[in-house]
C-alpha positions in Angstrom: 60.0 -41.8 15.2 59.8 -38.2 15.5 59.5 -37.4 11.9 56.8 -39.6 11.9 54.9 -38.6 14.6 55.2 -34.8 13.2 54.1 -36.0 9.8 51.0 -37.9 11.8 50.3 -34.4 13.9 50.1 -32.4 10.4 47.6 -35.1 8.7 45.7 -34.6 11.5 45.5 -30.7 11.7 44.9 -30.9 8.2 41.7 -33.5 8.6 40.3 -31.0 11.5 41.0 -28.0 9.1 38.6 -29.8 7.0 35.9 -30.5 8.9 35.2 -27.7 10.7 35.6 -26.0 7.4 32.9 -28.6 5.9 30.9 -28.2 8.6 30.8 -24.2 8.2 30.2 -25.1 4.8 27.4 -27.2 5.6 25.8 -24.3 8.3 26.0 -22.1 5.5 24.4 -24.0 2.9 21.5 -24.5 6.0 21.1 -21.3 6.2 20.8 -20.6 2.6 18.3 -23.2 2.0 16.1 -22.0 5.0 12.3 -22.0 4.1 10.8 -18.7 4.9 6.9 -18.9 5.8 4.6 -16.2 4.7 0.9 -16.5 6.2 -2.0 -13.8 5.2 -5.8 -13.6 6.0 -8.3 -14.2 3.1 -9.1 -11.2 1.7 -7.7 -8.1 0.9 -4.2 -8.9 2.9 -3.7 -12.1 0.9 -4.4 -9.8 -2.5 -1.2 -8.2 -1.6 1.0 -11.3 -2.1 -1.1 -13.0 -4.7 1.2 -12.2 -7.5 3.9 -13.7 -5.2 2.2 -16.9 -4.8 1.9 -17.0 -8.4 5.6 -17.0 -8.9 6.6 -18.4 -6.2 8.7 -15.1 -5.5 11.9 -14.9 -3.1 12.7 -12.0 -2.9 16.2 -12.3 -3.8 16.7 -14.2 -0.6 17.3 -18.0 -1.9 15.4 -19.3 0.2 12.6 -21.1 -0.8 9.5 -19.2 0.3 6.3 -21.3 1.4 3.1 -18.8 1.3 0.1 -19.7 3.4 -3.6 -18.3 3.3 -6.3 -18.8 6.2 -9.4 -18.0 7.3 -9.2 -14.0 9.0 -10.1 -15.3 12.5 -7.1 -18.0 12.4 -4.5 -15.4 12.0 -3.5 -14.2 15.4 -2.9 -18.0 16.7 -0.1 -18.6 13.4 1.9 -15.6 15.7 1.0 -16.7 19.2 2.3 -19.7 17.8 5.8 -18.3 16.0 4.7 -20.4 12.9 4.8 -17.5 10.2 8.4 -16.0 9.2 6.8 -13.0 8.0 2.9 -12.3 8.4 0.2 -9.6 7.4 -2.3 -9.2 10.1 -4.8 -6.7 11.4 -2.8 -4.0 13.4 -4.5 -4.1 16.5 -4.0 -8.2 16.9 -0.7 -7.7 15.9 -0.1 -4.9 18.6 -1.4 -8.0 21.5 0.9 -10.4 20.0 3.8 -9.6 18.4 6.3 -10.2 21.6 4.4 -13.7 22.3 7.5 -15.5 20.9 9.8 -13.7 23.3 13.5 -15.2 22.0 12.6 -13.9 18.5 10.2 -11.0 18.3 8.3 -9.9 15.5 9.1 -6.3 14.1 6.7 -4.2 11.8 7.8 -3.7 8.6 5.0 -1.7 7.2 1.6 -1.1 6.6 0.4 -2.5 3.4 -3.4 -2.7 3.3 -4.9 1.1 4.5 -8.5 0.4 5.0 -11.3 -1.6 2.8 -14.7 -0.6 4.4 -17.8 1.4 2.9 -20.7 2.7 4.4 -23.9 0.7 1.9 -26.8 2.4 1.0 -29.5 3.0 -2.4 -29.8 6.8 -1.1 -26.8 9.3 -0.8 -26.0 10.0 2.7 -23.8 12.2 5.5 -21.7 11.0 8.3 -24.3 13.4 10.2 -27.2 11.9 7.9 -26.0 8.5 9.6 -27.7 9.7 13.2 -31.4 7.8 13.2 -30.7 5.3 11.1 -29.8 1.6 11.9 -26.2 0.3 10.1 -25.7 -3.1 9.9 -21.6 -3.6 11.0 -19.6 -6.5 11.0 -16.7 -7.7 13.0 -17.9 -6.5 16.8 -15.4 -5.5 18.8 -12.7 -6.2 15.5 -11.4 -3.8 13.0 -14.3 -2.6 11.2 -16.8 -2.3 13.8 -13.5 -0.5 15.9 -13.2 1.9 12.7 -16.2 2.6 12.5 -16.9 3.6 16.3 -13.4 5.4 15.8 -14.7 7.9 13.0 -18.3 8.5 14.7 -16.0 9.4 17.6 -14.3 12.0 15.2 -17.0 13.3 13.8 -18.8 13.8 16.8 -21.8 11.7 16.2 -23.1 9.8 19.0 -23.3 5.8 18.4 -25.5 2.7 20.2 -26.2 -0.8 19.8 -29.4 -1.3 18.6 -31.5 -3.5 16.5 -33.6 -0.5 16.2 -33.6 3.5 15.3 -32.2 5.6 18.1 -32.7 9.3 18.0 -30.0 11.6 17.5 -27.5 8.7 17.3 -26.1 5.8 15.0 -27.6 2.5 16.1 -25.4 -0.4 15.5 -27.0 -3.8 14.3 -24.5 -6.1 14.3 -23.5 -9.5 12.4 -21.3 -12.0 12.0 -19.7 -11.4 8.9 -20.6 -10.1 5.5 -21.9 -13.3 4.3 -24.6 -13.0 7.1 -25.1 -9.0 6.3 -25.0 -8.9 2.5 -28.8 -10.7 2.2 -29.9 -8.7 5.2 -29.0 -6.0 2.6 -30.3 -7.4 -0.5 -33.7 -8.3 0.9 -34.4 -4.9 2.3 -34.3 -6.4 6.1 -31.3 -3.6 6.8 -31.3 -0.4 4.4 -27.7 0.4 5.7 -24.7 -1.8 5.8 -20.5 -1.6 6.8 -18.8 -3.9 4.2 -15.5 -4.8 3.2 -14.1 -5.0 -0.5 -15.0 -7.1 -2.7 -18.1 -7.6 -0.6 -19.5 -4.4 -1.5 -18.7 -5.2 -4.9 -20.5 -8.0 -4.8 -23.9 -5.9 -3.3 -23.4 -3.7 -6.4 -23.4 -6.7 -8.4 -26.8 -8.1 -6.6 -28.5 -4.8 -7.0 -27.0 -1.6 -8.9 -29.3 0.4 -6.1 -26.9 0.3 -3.9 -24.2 2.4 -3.7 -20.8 3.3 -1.8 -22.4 5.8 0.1 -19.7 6.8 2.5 -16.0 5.7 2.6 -15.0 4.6 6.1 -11.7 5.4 5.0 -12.3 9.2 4.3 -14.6 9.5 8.1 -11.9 8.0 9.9 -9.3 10.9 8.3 -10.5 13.3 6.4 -7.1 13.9 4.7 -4.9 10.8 4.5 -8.0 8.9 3.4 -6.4 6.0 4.7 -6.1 4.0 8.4 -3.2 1.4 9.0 -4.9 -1.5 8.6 -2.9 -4.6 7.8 0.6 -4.5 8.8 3.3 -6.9 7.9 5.1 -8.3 10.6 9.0 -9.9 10.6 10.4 -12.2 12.7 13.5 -10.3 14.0 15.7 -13.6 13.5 14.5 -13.4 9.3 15.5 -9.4 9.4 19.1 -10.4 10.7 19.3 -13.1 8.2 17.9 -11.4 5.3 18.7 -7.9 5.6 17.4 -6.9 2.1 14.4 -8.5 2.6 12.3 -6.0 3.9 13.6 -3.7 1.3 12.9 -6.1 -1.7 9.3 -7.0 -0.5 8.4 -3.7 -0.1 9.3 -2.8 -3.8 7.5 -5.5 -5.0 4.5 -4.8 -3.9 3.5 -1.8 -6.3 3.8 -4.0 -9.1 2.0 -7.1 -7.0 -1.2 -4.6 -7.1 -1.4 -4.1 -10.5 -0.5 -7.7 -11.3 -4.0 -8.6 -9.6 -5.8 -5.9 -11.6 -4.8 -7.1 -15.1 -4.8 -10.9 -14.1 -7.9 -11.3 -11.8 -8.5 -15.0 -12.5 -5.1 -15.8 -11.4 -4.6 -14.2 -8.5 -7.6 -15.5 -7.3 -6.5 -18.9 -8.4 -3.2 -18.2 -6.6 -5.0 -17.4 -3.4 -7.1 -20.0 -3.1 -4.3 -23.2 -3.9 -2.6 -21.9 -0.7 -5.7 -22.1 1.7 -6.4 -25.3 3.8 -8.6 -27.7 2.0 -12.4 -26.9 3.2 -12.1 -23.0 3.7 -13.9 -21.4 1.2 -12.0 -18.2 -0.6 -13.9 -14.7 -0.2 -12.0 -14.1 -3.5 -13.0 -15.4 -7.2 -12.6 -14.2 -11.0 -16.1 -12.8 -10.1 -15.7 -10.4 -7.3 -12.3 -9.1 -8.2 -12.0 -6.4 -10.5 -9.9 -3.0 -11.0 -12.2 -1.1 -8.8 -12.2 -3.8 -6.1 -8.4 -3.7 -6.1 -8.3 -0.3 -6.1 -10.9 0.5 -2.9 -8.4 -2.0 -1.2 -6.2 0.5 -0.5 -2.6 -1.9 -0.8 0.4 0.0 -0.8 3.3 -0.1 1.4 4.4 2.1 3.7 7.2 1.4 5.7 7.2 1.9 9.2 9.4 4.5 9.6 6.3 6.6 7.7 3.6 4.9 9.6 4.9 5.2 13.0 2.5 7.8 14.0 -1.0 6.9 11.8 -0.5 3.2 13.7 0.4 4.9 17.3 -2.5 7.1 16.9 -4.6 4.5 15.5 -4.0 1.9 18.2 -4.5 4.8 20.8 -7.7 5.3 19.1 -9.3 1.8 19.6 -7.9 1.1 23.1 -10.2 4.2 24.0 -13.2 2.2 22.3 -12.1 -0.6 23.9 -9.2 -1.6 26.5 -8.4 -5.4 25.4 -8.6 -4.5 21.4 -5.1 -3.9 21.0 -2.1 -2.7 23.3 -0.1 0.4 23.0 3.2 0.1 20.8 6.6 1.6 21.5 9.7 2.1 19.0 10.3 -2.1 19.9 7.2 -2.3 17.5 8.6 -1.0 14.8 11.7 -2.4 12.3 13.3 1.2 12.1 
């Protein structure tokens, strides 16, 4: 009886061996298979991962990756929300949000569009030649009308709002968005516009008048030429998981850019099968070309390298205005 009750204690050890063996096994294979969710804004953000789109790219990681394209103003609720894995958004919303989902955090891994805005005009023009003049800028109290404040500040020229001339200073006419400004342009209602690539593009396209008559890019500073403008931000659960991520993402992208340059019908294409049925792409075969992908400024830069452009960026706009973003410590940044 005791020989068989031993024989029955071992054929049971064995058997619970097994299982929890399977069942790590099984938590493995989970985790292996987890679908990582990538969501951009249209635009020049969702540029930056059109070639991944296209190949349905994982980064090494695989997992399967599910990429996701909406409309600019939707962005902020996919993080106040936790629904994106990894998500390239405008710096200052992601400076107000990124600790919403307080159990798992989202890190910034880098900046990766650096600025997309030009100053439109037929006539060549000064930051200083700006001051009696009316602009037409988009995006109140968002990045480009921020920017734009931001390098008048720097330059030292004074700025209103104003649907009309203002003496000595910058009047600022604002619209909705460049869909609402680019006619204003066109039919000579405004003379002076803020647009984003391809946008501007698309002026030059309507009437080869107009010209990029100042680079927002270059006012804002004079000697990077650059602001951080899109940053791509990690949940810290997917850094743990997928530690070479960040790293293989980032060395992608060069190659990403001039993927789009050479295959502008595609990446387009790309783009616009990932956004939700009704929204309307800002990008076609038409509007993108080398020297739209090229005034879009997307590169990476880790954040270890753009720790101090976004500090002193973010610094910049709260000045502007209080609720546009929130100051970032080193819990920002994936260093």
């Amino acid at each position: 009886m005791k020989k068989f009750f031993a024989i029955l204690l071992s054929v049971v050890s064995a058997f619970t061996v097994f299982a929890f063996s399977a069942c790590g096994e099984n938590e493995k294979s989970e985790t292996e298979k987890k679908t990582i969710t990538v969501y951009a804004p249209d635009g020049a953000p969702a540029l930056s991962i059109a070639k991944f789109i296209n190949d349905n790219e994982d980064f090494g990681t695989g997992a399967t990756v599910s990429y996701n394209v909406v409309a600019a103003a939707n962005i902020g609720g996919v993080m106040q929300q936790g629904a994106g894995d990894i998500i390239i958004m405008p710096v200052n919303a992601a400076s107000k949000l990124y600790a919403a989902n307080a159990s798992d955090k989202y890190k910034m891994a880098a900046v990766v569009t650096h600025g997309n805005l030009y100053v439109m005009c037929k006539e060549d023009l000064t930051v200083e030649g700006l001051k009696g003049k009316v602009v037409g800028v988009i995006g109140q109290g968002n990045v480009p009308d921020l920017t734009f404040r931001a390098a008048l500040v720097k330059n030292g020229v004074e700025y209103e709002a104003s649907e009309s001339a203002v003496d000595g200073k910058v009047a600022l006419k604002y619209y909705s968005d460049a869909s609402e400004l680019l006619p204003a342009l066109k039919t000579g209602k405004i003379a002076v516009g803020l647009l984003p690539e391809p946008a501007a593009n698309k002026l030059v396209g309507m009437d080869s008048a107009f010209k990029y008559a100042l680079d927002l890019q270059k006012l804002y500073d004079a000697e990077a030429k650059t602001y951080p403008q899109a940053v791509v931000m990690v949940k810290s659960s997917v850094i743990a998981a997928y530690p070479e991520l960040v790293a293989a993402f980032g060395g992608k992208i060069a190659g990403a850019v001039s993927w789009v340059k050479d295959h502008p019908a595609d990446a387009a294409s790309a783009v616009a099968g990932v956004l939700p049925e009704g929204v309307t792409p800002s990008l076609s075969a038409a509007n993108l070309n080398a020297t739209v992908v090229e005034n879009c400024k997307i590169y990476w830069q880790s954040a270890a390298d753009a720790e101090i452009a976004v500090k002193e960026y973010i610094d910049a706009i709260i000045e502007l205005e209080q609720k546009a973003a929130k100051a970032v410590s080193d819990e920002f940044f994936a260093l």
